[in-house]
N, C-alpha and C positions, 0 to 999 in steps of 0.2 A: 355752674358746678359740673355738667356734665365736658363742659370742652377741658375746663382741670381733668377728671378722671382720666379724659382721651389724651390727652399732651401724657400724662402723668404714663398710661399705658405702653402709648406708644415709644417711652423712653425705658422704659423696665425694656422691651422689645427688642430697639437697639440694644441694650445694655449685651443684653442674652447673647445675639446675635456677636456682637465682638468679640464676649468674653471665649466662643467656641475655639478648644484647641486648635493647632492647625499638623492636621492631619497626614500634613504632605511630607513624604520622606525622600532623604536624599539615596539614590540606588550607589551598591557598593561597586568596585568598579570589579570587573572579571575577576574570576576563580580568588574573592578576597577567603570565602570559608574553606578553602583548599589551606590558603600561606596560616590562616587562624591555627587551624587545625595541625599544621607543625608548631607552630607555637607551644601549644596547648601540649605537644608531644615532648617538646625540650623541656618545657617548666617542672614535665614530671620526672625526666630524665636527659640532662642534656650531653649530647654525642661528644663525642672524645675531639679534641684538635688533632690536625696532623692525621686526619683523615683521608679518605678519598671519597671525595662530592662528584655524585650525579645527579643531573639538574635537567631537565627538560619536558616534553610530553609522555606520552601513555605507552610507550613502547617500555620507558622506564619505570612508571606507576605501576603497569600491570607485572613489572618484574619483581614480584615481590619477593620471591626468595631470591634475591640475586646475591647475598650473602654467602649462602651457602655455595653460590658457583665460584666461588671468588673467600676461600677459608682462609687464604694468608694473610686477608687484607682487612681493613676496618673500611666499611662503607656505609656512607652517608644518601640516603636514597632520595629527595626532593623534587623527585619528577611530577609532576602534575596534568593529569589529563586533558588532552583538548588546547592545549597550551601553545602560544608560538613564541617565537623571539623576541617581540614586543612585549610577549608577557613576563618573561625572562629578565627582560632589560626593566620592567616596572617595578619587579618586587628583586630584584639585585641586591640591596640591602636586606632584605630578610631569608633570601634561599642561600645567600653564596657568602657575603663578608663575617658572617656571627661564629661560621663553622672553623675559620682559616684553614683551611685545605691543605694541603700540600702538591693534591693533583683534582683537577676538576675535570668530569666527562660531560660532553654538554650531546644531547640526542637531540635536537627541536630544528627545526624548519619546514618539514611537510607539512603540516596545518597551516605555515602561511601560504603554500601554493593552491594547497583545498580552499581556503578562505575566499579566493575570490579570482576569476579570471583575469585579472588584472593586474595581480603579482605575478612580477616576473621572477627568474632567478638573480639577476641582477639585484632586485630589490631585495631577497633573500641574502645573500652575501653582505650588502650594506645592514642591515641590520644585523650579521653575525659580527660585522666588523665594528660597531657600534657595543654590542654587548661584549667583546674582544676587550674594546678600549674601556670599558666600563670597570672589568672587569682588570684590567692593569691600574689602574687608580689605587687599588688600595692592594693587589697581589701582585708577586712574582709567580704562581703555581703554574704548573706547567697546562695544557689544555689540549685534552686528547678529544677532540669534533670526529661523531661517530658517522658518516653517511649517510643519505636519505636511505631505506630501504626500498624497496622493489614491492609494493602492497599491489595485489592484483587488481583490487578496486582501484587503483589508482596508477593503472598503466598509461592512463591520456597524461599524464603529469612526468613521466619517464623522464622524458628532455629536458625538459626544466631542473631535475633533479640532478640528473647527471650536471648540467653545464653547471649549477650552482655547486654542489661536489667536487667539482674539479677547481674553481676559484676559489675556495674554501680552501683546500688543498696550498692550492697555491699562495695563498695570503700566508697562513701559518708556515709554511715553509720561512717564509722572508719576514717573518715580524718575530722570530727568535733573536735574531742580532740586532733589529731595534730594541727589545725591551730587556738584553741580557740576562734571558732565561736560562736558566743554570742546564736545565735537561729538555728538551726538543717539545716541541708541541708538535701534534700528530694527526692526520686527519687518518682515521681509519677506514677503508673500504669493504662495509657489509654487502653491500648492493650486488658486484658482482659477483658476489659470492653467492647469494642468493637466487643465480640465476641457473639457467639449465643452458649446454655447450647452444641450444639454436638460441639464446638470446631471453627466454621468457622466465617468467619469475615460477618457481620451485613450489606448487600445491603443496607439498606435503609441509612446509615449514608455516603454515598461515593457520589461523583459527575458520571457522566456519564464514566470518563477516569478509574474510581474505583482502582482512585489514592489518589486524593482529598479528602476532607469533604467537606461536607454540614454543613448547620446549625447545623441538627441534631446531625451531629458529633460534630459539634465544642459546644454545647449544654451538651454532657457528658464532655468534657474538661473543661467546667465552672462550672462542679459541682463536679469534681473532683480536678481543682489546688484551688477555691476560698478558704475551711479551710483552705489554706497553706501559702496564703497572708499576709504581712506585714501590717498592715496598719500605 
């Protein structure tokens, strides 16, 4: 009787033992509660077509009234902090095709040269030229690529910046008469703008982290994308 109760036991035991949930989740992959959280913003009001979409990192996040620098225009803001072109390229279907554009401004590449000493600008370029091509699948809109800026914190990365800026430059120059874009795609030059005549990047236009913009910075940005705008 006693080896029944123990079998008998020891089988409630396992039973327990199986029946336990399993606990383990699967992780979301990068900034998903960032793309959520536009969702969640369309559903309560969703942006007009024939907009102008900017998509990229924190340079555009933190521009939050960029509206207002920009009165003529209807602007679609999707930039996401911390973001690179890979991240760009993952959520493409949810930041860029839902809005259809008319003109898209894409800011993003320096978080991939932060990201790791290992990316090159080379590798930057391929992957703008990847989200380029992505991004011709289902648009004609035309694509105004803003330059890396000149972040103090981020002067050992200058070179890299610039030579990926310049092939960037030069890619959209020449991929207009491949994809028969109606008006010019653009690579715009903040960078040296943002510098002082001996070469080094302009204190007064950065936040305290001298990663940021200030007004002042984002103040040469409106005066250098507004001739480039759609209206």
């Amino acid at each position: 009787m006693k080896y029944i109760l123990y079998i008998f036991t020891c089988f409630l035991l396992a039973c327990n033992t199986n029946s336990e949930p399993d606990t383990k989740t699967v992780a979301s992959p990068p900034f998903w509660k960032d793309i959520q959280n536009f969702k969640k913003q369309d559903s309560i009001s969703f942006p007009p077509k024939n907009a102008i979409l900017l998509i990229g990192s924190s340079s555009f996040t933190k521009w939050t009234d960029v509206q207002a620098y920009f009165p003529g225009y209807t602007i679609i803001n999707r930039g996401f902090g911390g973001s690179t072109l890979l991240d760009q390229i993952r959520y493409a279907n949810d930041i860029i095709f839902p809005y259809e554009p008319k003109q898209i401004v894409v800011y993003c590449g320096e978080n991939d040269l932060a990201s790791s000493d290992t990316v090159s600008a080379a590798m930057v370029v391929e992957r703008f030229k990847q989200l380029y091509q992505i991004i011709r699948t289902k648009s004609k809109a035309p694509i105004l690529y803003i330059s890396m800026k000149p972040s103090p914190s981020r002067r050992h990365l200058f070179q890299k910046m610039r030579e990926a800026n310049q092939s960037i430059a030069l890619f959209l120059s020449q991929s207009d008469i491949l994809h028969s874009v109606t008006s010019k795609n653009i690579c715009i030059d903040v960078h040296q703008k943002m510098l002082t005549t001996a070469g080094e990047p302009i204190p007064e236009l950065f936040l305290a982290d001298s990663l940021h913009m200030n007004a002042k910075g984002y103040a040469i940005w409106k005066k250098e994308i507004e001739p480039y705008l759609i209206k």
